[in-house]
Structures are given as structure tokens and as C-alpha cells.
C-alpha positions in Angstrom: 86.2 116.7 114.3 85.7 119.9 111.9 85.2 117.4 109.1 82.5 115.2 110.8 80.6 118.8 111.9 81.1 119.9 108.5 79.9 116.8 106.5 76.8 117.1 108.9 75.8 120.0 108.0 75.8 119.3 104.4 72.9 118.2 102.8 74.2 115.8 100.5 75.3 111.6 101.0 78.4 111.0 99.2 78.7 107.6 98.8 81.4 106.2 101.6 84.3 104.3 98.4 84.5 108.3 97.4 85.2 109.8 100.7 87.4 106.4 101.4 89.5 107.1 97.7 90.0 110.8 98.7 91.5 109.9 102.1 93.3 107.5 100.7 95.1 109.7 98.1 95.1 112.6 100.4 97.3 110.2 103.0 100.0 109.3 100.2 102.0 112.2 100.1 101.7 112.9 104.2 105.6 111.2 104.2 106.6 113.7 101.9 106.7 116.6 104.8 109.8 116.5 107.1 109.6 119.4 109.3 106.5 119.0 111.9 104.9 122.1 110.6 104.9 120.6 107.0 103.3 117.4 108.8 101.0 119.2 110.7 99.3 121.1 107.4 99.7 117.8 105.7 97.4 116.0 107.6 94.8 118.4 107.4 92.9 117.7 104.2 92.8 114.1 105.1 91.9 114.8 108.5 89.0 116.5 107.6 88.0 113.0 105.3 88.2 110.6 108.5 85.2 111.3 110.3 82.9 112.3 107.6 83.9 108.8 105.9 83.0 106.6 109.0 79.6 108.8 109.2 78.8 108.0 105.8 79.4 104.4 106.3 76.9 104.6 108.8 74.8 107.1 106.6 74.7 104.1 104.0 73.9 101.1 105.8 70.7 102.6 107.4 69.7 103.2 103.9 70.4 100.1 102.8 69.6 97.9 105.8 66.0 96.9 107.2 64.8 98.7 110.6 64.5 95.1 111.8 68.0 94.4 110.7 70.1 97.6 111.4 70.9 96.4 114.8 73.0 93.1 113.5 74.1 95.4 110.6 75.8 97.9 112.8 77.2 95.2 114.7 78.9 93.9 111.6 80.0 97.4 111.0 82.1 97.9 114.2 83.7 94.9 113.6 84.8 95.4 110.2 86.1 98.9 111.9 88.1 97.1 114.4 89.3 94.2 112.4 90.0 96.7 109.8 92.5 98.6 111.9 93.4 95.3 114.1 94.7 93.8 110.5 96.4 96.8 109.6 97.8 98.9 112.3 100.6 95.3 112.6 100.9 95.7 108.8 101.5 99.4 108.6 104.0 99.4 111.8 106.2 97.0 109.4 106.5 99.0 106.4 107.5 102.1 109.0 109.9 99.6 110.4 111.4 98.7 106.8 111.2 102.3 105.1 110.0 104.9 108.1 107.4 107.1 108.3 106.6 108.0 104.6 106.2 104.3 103.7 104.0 103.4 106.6 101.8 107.3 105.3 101.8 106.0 101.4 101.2 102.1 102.9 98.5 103.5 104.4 97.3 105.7 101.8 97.5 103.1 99.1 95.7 100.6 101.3 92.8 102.8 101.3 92.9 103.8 97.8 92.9 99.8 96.9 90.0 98.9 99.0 87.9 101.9 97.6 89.0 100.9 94.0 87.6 97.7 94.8 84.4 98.9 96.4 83.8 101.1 93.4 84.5 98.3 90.8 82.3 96.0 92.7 79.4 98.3 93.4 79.9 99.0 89.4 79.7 95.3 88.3 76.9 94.8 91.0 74.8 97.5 89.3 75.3 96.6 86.0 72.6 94.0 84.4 
């Protein structure tokens, strides 16, 4: 909640494969804290990533998008968002199941550092002539 109020008030896009690479690296070492105190501070720094990098998703496609098409666009959005963590949440119960809660953080983590990896390389090829 702080970092979606936050991110609103700043001024600036940042471009969602950023914000989604932070929170990804940020959620690595989460599994590294034992005591619930350490977990709780953990968390915080990629707490404060999660709703500002949904917003800028959001933030992106009205740029990108038509006014004519935003609505279909935004549709497509919500359900990448929910087959994202439909696909996902079964995956990252597994590897807690195999290896416990530091796995499923740094499954997690590396999940979201691989798909913004991708994004970036793709958005890099795309641009490039």
C-alpha cells in the first residue's frame, strides 16, 4: 500500500521489466530470515515494489494501447494477472514442499527476475533496427 501511494506521487514512469527485476531480486534473499522479525523487515523493500509494479503495468498499456482498444487490452491484462499467479502459486507451493520456505521466496524471486530478463531482452531486440 505505501509503495503504490508512493509510486503515485512520483512524477516519473518507470518502465514495468525494471520495477518487476527489482522485486524479483529483492524476493530472493526473503528465505534467508528465520526469526519473524527478520521476515517481517525482509519483506519490506519488496513489498513496497508490488503495487507500484502492477500500477505501472497499467501506467504502460494506456500508453501504448488505442482509447478504442484499452478496454480489450485491460482485459488481457487481468488475465495475464490471474493466469500468472494461477500458473505459479501450484509451482511455488512445490518447491516450499521440496526445500521449505526459502526455496519457494528465491523460486519466486528468480521467477520474476527471469521473466523481466526476458521482457528487457525482448523490448531490447524489438527496438533495435
Amino acid at each position: 500500500l505505501v509503495g503504490g501511494l508512493l509510486y503515485g506521487v512520483w512524477h516519473t514512469s518507470i518502465r514495468p521489466s525494471y520495477l518487476l527485476l527489482a522485486l524479483g531480486l529483492l524476493t530472493i534473499p526473503v528465505g534467508v530470515a528465520h526469526e519473524p522479525w527478520a521476515l517481517a523487515l525482509a519483506t519490506i523493500p519488496a513489498g513496497f515494489l508490488c503495487a507500484p509494479t502492477m500500477t505501472a503495468c497499467t501506467e504502460w498499456l494506456v500508453k501504448l494501447v488505442s482509447e478504442e482498444r484499452r478496454g480489450e487490452a485491460s482485459g488481457w491484462q487481468g488475465t495475464a494477472f490471474t493466469a500468472g499467479g494461477a500458473v505459479t502459486a501450484p509451482l511455488i507451493g512445490l518447491a516450499i514442499d521440496h526445500g521449505g520456505a526459502a526455496v519457494g521466496f528465491a523460486a519466486g524471486g528468480a521467477a520474476a527476475t527471469v521473466i523481466a530478463l526476458g521482457s528487457l531482452t525482448a523490448q531490447r531486440l524489438r527496438s533495435t533496427p
